[in-house]
N, C-alpha and C positions, 0 to 999 in steps of 0.2 A: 827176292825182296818181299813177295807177300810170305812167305814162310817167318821171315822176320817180325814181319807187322803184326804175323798172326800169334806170334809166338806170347805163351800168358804166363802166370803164374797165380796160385791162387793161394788165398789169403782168408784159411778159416770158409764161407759160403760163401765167399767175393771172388769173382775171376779177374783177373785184369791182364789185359795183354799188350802188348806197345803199341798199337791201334788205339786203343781207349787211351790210352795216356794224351799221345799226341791229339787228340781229337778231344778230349777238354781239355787242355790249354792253348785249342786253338779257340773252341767257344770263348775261352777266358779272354782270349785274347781280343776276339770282333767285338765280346761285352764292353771289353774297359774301350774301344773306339766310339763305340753307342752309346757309352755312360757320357765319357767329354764330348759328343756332339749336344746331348739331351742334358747336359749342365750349363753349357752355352748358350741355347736355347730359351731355357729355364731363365741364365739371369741376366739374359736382355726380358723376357716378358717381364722378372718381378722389379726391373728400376723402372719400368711403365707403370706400376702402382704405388699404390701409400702405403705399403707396409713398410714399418721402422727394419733400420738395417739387424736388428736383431733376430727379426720374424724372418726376415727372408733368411738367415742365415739357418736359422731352423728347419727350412722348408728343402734349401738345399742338403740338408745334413739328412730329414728325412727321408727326400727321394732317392739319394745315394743308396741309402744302409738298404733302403726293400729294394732298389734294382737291385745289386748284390746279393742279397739273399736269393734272387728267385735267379739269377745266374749259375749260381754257385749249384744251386738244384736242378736247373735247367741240362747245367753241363755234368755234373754226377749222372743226371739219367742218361744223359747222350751218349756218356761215356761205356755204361750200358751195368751200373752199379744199382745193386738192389737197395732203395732206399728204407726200406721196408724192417731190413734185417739189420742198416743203419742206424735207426730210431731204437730200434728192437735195444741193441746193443750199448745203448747209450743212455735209455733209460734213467738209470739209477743213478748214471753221472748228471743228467742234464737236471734230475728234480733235487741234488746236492748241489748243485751252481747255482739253480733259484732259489736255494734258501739261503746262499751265504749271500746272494747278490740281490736280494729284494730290496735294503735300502738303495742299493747305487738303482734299480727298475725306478720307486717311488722319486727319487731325486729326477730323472729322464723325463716321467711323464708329467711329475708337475714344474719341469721347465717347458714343456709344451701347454700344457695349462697356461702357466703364467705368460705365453709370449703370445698364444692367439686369446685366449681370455683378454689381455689387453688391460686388465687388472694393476698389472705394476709394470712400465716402461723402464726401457732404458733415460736416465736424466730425472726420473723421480723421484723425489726428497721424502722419506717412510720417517717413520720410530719404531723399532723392531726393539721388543723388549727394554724399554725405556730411552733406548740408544737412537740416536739421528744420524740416517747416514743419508749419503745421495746414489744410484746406480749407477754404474759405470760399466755393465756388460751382463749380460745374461747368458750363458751357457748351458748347452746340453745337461750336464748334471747341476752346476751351480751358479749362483748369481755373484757377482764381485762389486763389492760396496765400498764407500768411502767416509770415513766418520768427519766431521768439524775439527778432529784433530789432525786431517790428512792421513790418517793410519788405512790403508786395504783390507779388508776384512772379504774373505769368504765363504758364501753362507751358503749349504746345502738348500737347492730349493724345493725340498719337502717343509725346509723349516717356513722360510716362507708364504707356501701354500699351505700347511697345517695350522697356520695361527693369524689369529686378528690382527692383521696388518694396518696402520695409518698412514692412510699416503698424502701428503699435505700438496701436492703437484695438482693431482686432479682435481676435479670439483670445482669449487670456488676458488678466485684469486687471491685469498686475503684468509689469514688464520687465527683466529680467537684467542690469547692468551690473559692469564690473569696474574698479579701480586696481590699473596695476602700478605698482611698486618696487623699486629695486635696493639694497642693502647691502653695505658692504663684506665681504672675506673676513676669517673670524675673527668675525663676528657670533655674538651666540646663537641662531639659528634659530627657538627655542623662545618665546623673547622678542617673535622679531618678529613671530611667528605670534600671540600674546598681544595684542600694540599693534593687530595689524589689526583683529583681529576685534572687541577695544573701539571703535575708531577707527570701523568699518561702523556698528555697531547704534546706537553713540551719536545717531548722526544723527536726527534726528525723520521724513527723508521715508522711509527704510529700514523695506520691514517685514519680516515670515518671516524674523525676525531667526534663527528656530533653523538656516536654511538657508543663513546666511552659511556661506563658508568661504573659506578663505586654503589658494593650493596654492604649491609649491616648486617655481616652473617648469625654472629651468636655470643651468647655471654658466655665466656671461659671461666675456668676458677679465677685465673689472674688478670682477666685482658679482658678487652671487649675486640672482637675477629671482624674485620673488614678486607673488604676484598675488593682489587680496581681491574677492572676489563677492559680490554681494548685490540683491535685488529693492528696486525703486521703482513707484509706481502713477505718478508725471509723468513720462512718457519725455522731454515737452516740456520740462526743467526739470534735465534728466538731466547738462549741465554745472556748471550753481549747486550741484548734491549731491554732483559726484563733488569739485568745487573745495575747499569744505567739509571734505568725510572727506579731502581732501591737508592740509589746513590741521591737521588734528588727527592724523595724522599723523607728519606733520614738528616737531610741537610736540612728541609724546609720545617719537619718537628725540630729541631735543635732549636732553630729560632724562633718557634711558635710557643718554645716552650711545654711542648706535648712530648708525654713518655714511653718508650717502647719497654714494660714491664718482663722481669723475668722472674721465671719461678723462687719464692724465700720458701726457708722451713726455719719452724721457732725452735729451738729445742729446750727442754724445761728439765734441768737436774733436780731430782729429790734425792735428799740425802734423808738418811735414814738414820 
């Protein structure tokens, strides 16, 4: 029997005999009982705290992959392999795996970023690139969003940790939005300013209605630019309100007799 156990082969400056084999996969084997004891453990403590089920799943995902790792090394040396000659040998493959794999590294660490930074939750309403979506998961490499169209979209999150994100969830409860409008020249000013500001508050998603206000941005070649501001608690929601307050509007110039001008050009033939 030990003649068996002792018996090796070797592989290049590696020896290995049936001893070593059996003997990491037996490590492997009391690791993977100590990993599901020590994930059990793990996630009774973390539903004793406030972290969002995102973070915790993070947390599980990173205590996994490093016990693993130091298993896997634990049980290589046990098993009585140079690890030395391992590295050695592997070199040149493992610095061509980091460079084809540096996006998929950057996507990893700034989903760890974005989940304890606390930056952008699961359930927060951003605009990523003009686009409104709401969170629906955060993962290891990528975050999974949902547009106002319902459409799923998956966003690598480098993208989202490499650029100026708006996240209308945090902060404040209520979001600042504006319509502009032009009129023609010769308007009443007074008037229009009148029609905006009924036209904002009217609206039912409009609140801090006393914080509306209508400003008198600038003279155009053809228009005079005015602009109406007013808070919404759905930022998600924030095209169907502002569509609305245009629809009311445009109804209230019709009848006031005020004109929304658009661009003319003269043309002037000479003949020759």
């Amino acid at each position: 029997m030990n003649e068996f156990l002792n018996k090796s082969v070797e592989l290049g400056s590696m020896k290995l005999s049936v001893e070593s084999v059996l003997l990491f996969f037996s490590v492997i084997a009391v690791a993977q009982l100590v990993i599901w004891l020590l994930r059990l453990l793990l996630r009774k403590f973390l539903k004793n705290t406030n972290f969002a089920e995102g973070t915790r799943f993070m947390v599980m995902r990173l205590v996994r992959t490093v016990v693993y790792v130091f298993i896997v090394l634990i049980a290589l040396d046990t098993a009585g392999i140079d690890l030395t000659v391992f590295w050695a040998s592997s070199a040149a493959l493992l610095v061509g795996v980091g460079i084809g794999l540096q996006n998929f590294f950057n996507d990893v660490v700034s989903g760890f970023v974005l989940l304890f930074e606390g930056g952008v939750r699961v359930g927060d309403e951003l605009e990523i690139d003009g686009m409104m979506v709401r969170v629906e998961r955060i993962d290891l490499r990528s975050t999974r969003v949902v547009t106002r169209f319902g459409n799923l979209i998956v966003l690598p999150n480098g993208l989202i940790s490499g650029q100026t994100v708006r996240n209308f969830t945090q902060g404040e409860n209520a979001t600042m939005i504006q319509v502009d409008v032009g009129v023609a020249y010769g308007s009443d000013v007074a008037k229009v300013k009148e029609i905006l500001l009924e036209a904002a508050n009217a609206e039912p998603e409009v609140i801090r209605k006393s914080e509306t206000a209508v400003l008198f941005n600038d003279f155009m070649d053809s228009s005079l630019l005015f602009s109406v501001y007013f808070w919404i608690e759905k930022p998600f929601q924030r095209k169907v309100i502002a569509s609305s307050i245009r629809f009311r509007i445009d109804d209230e110039f019709r009848k006031n007799g005020i004109k929304i001008p658009f661009p003319q050009r003269d043309i002037h033939v000479i003949q020759s």
